[in-house]
C-alpha positions in Angstrom: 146.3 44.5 336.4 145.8 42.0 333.9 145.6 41.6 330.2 141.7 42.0 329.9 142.1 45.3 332.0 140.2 48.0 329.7 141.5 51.8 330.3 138.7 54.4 329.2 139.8 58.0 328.1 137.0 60.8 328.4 137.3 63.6 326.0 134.6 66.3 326.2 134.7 68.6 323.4 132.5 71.3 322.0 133.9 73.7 318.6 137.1 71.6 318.9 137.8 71.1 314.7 141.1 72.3 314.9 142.8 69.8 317.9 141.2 67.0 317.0 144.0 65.6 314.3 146.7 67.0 316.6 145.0 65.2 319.7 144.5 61.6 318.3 147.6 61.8 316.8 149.5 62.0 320.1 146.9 59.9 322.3 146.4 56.9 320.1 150.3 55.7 320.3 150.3 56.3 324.2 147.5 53.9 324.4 148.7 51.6 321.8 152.3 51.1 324.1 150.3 50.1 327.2 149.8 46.6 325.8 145.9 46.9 327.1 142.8 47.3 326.4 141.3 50.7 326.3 139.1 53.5 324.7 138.5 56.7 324.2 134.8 57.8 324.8 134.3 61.4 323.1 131.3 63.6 323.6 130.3 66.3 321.4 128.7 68.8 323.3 126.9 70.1 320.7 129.5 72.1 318.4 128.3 74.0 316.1 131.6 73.4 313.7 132.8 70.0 311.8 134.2 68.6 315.3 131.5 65.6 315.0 132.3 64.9 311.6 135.9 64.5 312.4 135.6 62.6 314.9 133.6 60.2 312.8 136.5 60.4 310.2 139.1 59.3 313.3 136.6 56.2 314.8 136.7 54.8 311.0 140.3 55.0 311.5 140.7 53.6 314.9 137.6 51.9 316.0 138.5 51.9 319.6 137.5 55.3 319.2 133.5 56.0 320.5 131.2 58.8 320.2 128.5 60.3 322.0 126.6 63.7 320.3 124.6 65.3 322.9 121.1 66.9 321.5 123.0 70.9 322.8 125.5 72.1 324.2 125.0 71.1 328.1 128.4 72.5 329.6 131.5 70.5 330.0 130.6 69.2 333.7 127.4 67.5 331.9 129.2 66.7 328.8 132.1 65.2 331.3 129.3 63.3 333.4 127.9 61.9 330.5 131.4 60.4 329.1 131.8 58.7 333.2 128.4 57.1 332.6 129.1 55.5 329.8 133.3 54.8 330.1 133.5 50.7 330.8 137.0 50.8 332.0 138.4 49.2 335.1 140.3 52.8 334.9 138.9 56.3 333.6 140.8 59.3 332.9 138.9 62.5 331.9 140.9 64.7 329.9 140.7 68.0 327.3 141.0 67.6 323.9 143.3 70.6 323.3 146.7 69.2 324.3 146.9 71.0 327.8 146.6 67.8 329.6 150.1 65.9 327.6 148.6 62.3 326.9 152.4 61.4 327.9 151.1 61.4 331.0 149.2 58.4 331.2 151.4 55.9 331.9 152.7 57.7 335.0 148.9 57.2 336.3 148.9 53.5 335.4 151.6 53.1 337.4 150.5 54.8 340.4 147.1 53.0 339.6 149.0 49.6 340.1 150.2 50.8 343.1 147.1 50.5 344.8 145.8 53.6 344.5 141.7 54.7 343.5 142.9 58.0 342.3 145.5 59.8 340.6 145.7 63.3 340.4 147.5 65.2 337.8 149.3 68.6 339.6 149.8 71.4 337.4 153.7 72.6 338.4 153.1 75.8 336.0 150.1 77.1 333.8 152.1 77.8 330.4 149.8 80.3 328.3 148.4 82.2 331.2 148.2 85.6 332.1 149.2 86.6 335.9 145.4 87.6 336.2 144.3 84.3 335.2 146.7 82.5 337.6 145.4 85.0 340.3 142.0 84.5 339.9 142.8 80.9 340.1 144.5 80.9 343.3 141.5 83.4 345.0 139.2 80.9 343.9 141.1 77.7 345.8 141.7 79.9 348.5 137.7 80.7 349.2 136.7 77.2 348.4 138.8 76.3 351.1 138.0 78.6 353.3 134.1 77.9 352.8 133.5 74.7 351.7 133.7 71.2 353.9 135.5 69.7 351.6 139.2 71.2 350.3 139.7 71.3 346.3 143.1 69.8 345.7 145.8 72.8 344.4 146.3 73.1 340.6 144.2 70.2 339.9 141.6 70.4 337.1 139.9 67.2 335.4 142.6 65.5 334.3 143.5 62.4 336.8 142.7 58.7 336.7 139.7 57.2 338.5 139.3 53.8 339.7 136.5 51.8 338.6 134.9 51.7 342.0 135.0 55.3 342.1 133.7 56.0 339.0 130.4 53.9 339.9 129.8 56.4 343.3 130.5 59.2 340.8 127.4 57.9 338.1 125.2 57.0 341.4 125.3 60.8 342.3 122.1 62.2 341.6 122.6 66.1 341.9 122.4 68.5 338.8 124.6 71.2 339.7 127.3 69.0 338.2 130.4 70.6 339.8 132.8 67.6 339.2 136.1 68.9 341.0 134.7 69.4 344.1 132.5 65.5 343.3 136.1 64.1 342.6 137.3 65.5 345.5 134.1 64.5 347.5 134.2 61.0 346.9 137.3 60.7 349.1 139.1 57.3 348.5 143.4 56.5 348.6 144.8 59.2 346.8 148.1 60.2 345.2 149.2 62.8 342.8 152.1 63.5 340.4 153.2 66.8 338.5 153.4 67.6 334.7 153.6 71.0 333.0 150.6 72.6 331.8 150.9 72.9 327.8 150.0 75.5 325.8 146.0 75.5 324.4 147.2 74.3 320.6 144.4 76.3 318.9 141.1 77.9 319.7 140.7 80.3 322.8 139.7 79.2 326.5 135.4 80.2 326.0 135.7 80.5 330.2 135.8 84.4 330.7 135.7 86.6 333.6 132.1 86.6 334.2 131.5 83.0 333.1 134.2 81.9 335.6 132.9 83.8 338.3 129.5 82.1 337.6 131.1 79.0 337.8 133.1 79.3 340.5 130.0 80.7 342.5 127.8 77.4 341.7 130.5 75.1 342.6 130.4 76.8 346.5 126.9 76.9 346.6 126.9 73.3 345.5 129.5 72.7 348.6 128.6 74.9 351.7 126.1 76.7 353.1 127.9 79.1 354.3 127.0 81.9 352.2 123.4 81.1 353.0 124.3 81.0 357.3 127.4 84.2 357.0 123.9 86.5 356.6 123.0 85.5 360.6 126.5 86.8 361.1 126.1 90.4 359.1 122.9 90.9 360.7 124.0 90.3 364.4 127.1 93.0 363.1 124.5 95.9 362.0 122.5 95.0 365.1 125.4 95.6 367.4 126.4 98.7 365.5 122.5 100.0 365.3 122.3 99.3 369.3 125.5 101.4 370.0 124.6 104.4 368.1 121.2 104.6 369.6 123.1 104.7 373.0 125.6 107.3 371.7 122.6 109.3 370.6 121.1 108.6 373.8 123.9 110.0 375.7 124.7 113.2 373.3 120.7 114.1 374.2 121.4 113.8 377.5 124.1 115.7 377.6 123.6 118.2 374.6 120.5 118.5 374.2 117.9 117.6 370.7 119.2 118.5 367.6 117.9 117.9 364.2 119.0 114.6 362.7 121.1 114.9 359.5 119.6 114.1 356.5 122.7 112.3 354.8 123.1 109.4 357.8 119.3 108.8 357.0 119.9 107.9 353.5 123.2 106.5 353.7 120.9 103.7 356.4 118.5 103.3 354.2 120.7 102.8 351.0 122.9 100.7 353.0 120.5 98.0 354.8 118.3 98.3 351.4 121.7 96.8 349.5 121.9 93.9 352.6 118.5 93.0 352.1 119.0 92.8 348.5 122.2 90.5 348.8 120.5 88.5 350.9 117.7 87.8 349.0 120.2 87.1 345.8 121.6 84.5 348.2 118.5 82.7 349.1 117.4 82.8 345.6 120.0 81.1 344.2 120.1 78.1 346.3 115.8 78.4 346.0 116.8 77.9 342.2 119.3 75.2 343.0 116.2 73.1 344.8 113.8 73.8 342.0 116.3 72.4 339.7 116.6 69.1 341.6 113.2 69.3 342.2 112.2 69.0 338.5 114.3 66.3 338.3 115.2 66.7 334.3 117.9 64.8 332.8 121.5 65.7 333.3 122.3 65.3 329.1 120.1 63.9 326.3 122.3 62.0 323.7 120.9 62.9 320.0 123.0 59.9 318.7 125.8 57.6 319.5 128.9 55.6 317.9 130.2 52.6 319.5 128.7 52.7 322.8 126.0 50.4 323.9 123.3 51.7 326.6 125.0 51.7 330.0 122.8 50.1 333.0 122.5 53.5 334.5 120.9 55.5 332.0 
């Protein structure tokens, strides 16, 4: 690492008024100590408060300081791809703007960065501010990645690491639009190595992830990664097959022995209902990943940027 080396922080934010002071005001003196160059690309997902305006106020302040503002909100993992497209650093660390991720941090990763390694993750040793639902939904959803997907998520990583240049390029050359950037990071492979901080407190605002939005979210990012729900349905149907072929032969046997009797009219329904609700499922599976294909198939762009400060046009866009 030498003196020209340029570090780029990327900051996603959307209705984020209230952290911004707090934010810079803890960042700014972390990056001036590093004796580098470096700066902080921040994209304004469309916020419907003053966060773009005060973010203007802080660039006139610190002109290191650059802005994108996004024509709508596009959802972090767009916002997040756009600020990776544009970062110029030899190094890129994405972060939140909300004082979870402790700028402090940083110069752990540098270090480890020096060390040789492409990528520093950032390990969560405790969630501070979360419910025990929260934290259980969390693991549940590592757990079935895991299970499902070819390609483990690290534990208790979110965003927050440091990204070698190289890797930041095979990043921007991805073309997919389901943008599900932890399991991307965690695609792209490359020498890894991790170290712990404690998960702060959100400073102000509330998390705008809920239960059904998570779910949603979690859902795309395994579709994005495995097929599996798409081939367990070969597996379900071979399992009503086998159970459909033994009670024909039990019925088989009971006439035999027993005699006819008139079928009940509840086991009809409860087959019909039940193999109706299969078929259903199955077709919700197939059309999602039908939508997924239609998306890449119109082949719209990712993010459009209303208007920028700073940042000249990168090569890739």
């Amino acid at each position: 690492m030498t003196q020209s080396t340029r570090i780029s922080i990327v900051v996603p934010l959307f209705n984020e008024t209230l952290n911004i002071e707090l934010f810079f005001d803890r960042l700014v003196p972390v990056l001036a100590s590093l004796a580098l160059d470096w700066e902080v690309i921040c994209i304004d997902d469309g916020s419907r408060d003053d966060t773009l305006a005060r973010l203007i106020r802080q660039r006139e302040k610190q002109p290191r300081i650059k802005i994108l503002a996004l024509s709508r909100n596009f959802g972090k993992e767009r916002a997040l791809t756009a600020g990776l497209a544009f970062a110029s650093g030899d190094a890129v660390i994405p972060m939140d703007a909300d004082l979870q991720h402790p700028p402090e941090v940083i110069p752990l990763m540098l270090a480890k960065w020096r060390e040789g390694f492409d990528v520093v993750l950032a390990v969560r040793e405790q969630r501070t501010g979360q419910s025990w639902s929260e934290k259980l939904r969390a693991r549940a959803f590592y757990w079935l990645f895991d299970k499902l997907s070819e390609v483990p998520l690290p534990r208790e990583v979110g965003d927050f690491r440091l990204l070698d240049r190289k890797v930041v390029d095979i990043i921007n050359s991805m073309p997919e639009r389901t943008r599900f950037m932890k399991g991307i990071f965690a695609w792209v492979g490359f020498r890894q190595t991790s170290i712990p901080y404690v998960q702060e407190e959100r400073q102000y605002g509330e998390s705008r992830m809920g239960f059904f939005k998570l779910l949603s979210f979690a859902f795309d990012g395994l579709v994005a990664f495995s097929d599996y729900p798409l081939r367990v349905w070969a597996l379900v149907g071979s399992v009503i097959s086998g159970f459909a072929f033994f009670y024909v032969v039990v019925r088989l046997i009971r006439t035999l022995l027993y005699g006819i009797d008139v079928p009940g009219y509840e086991s009809i329904i409860v087959t019909i209902l039940f193999l109706g609700g299969v078929q259903l499922i199955t077709l919700g599976i197939l059309g999602h990943y039908v939508g997924r294909v239609f998306n890449e198939v119109k082949g719209r762009p990712l993010y459009i940027v209303r208007q920028r400060w700073g940042i000249d046009q990168p090569e890739n866009d």
